[in-house]
N, C-alpha and C positions, 0 to 999 in steps of 0.2 A: 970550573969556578964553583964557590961553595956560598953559601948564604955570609956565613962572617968572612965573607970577602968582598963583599957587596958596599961600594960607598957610596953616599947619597951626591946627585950631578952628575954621576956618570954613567955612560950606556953601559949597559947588557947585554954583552953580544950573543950569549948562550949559557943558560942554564938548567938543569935539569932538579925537579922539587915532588914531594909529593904534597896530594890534597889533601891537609887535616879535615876542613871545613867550608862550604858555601854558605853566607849569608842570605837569604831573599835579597833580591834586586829592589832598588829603591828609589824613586826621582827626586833628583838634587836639583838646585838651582846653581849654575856655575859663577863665576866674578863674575862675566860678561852678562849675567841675564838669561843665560841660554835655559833649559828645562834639557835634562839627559837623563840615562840609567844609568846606574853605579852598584855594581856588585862585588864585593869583598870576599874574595877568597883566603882564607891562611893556607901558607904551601909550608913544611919544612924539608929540609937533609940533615944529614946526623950532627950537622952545626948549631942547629938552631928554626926557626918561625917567624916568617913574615908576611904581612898581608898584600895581595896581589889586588892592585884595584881594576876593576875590569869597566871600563866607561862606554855608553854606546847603547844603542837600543838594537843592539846584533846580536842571535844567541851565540856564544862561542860552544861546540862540541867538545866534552870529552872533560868537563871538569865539574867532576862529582867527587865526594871525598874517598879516600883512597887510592886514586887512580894517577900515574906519574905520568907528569907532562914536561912538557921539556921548551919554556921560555926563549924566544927565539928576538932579537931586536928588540929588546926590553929598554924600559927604563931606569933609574934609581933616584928617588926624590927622600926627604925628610917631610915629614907634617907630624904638627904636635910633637914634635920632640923623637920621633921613632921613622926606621927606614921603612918606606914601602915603594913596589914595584908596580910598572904598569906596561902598557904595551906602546903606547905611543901611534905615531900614524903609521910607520913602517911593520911592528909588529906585531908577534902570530905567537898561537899555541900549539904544539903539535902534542896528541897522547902518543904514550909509547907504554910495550909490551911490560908488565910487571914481571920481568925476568932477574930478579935478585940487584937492580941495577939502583936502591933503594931497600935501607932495611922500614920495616911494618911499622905503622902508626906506633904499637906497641914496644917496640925497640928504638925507635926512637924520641924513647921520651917522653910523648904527649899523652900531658894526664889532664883530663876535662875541657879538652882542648886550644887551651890558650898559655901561650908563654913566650909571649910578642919579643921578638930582639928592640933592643936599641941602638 
């Protein structure tokens, strides 16, 4: 599966993306009241960029920019108007080896890093 295949409702059962960008983590307040952390990653593939929200006060390994992970029991939601991803309660990150399986930030595209899909 590739990023512009991605529709918002429906799971993810596996994707593979690289890391444009890490946000700093940040405490949101959820609907319910609750107090979390919320980290916003941009991941793209040669389709396109979108933001991985990463919820939780867990550090997840292995997602620093550059570095290709591969999206396992994902999500796909819409907010403000744009698709973004997450992992939900079932899902995991795994990194995987930069073996051409992914072309470079640079050939894919990304100039000053942001060019969020819709």
């Amino acid at each position: 599966m590739k990023l512009n295949e991605v529709e918002a409702g429906k799971p993810l059962p596996e994707i593979v993306v690289r890391v444009v960008s890490v946000a700093p983590s940040r405490i949101v307040t959820t609907r319910s009241g609750r107090k979390t952390q919320l980290r916003e990653v941009l991941v793209a593939d040669e389709t396109g960029t979108v933001i991985l929200s990463l919820w939780g006060f867990g550090e997840v390994q292995g997602v620093s920019a550059g570095k290709i992970i591969k999206i396992i029991d994902g999500w796909a939601k819409e907010w403000q108007g744009k698709i973004q991803l997450s992992l939900g309660r079932s899902g995991r990150i795994e990194e995987l080896d930069d073996d051409d399986l992914l072309p470079p930030l640079t050939e894919l595209g990304i100039q000053h890093g942001t060019t969020d899909r819709h």
